[in-house]
C-alpha positions in Angstrom: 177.3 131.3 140.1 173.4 132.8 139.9 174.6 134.1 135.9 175.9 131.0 135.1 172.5 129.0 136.4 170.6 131.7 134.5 172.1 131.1 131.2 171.9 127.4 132.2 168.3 127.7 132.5 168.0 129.8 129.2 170.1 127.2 127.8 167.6 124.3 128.5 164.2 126.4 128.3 165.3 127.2 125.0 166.2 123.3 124.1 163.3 122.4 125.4 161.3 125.2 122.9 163.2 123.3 119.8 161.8 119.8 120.2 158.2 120.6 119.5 154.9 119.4 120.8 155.0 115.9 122.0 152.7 113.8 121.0 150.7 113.4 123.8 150.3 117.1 123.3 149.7 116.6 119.3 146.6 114.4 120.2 145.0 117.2 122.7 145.3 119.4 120.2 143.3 117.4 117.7 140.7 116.2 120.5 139.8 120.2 120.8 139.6 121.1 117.5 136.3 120.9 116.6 135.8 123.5 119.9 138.8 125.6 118.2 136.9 125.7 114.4 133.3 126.2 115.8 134.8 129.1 118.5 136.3 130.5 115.5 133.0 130.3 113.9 131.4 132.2 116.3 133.9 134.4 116.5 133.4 135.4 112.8 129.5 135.7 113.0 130.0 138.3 116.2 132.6 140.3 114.1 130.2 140.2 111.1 127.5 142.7 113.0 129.9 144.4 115.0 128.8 147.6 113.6 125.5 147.3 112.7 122.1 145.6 114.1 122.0 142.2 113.6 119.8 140.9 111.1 117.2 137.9 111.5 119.6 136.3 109.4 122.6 137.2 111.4 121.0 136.2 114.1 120.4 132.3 113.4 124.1 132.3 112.5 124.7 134.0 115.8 122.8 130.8 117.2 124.0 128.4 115.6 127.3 129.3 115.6 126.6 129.1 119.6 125.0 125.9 119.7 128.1 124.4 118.1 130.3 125.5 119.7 128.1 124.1 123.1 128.0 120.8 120.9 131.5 120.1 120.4 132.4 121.3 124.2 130.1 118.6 125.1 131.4 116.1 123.0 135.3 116.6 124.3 133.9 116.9 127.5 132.4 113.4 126.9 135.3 112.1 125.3 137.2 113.1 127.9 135.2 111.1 130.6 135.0 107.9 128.6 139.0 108.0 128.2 139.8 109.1 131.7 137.4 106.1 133.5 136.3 108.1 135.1 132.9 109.9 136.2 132.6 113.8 136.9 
């Protein structure tokens, strides 16, 4: 009986796998994007001086790269208090 519930449960986790993001899901996805791009961003400006010693130059990418990223958490932050009704 516990074999045939686990391939059961296989059977529907895997089901459940090929339907694809809701879309519900879908719109969370593009609410964070702006955090995913500019974390990416700053991602790519700390790889850049990995290795070496940040130049001036490197570092006002460093900070803005930072400050955007800061930016667009605030703004899905904000979005997400204006659509909930609610206040934090």
């Amino acid at each position: 009986m516990k074999i045939l519930s686990l391939h059961l449960l296989a059977a529907l986790d895997q089901a459940e796998q090929d339907r694809g993001p809701s879309a519900a899901e879908l719109d969370a996805i593009d609410a964070e994007m702006p955090v995913i791009t500019a974390e990416l961003d700053l991602l790519d400006a700390q790889i850049a001086v990995l290795d070496r010693v940040p130049s001036e130059l490197d570092e006002r990418r460093l900070r803005r790269a930072r400050r955007r990223v800061l930016a667009a958490r605030r703004d899905l932050a904000d979005h997400a208090a204006t659509h909930s009704g609610g206040a934090a």
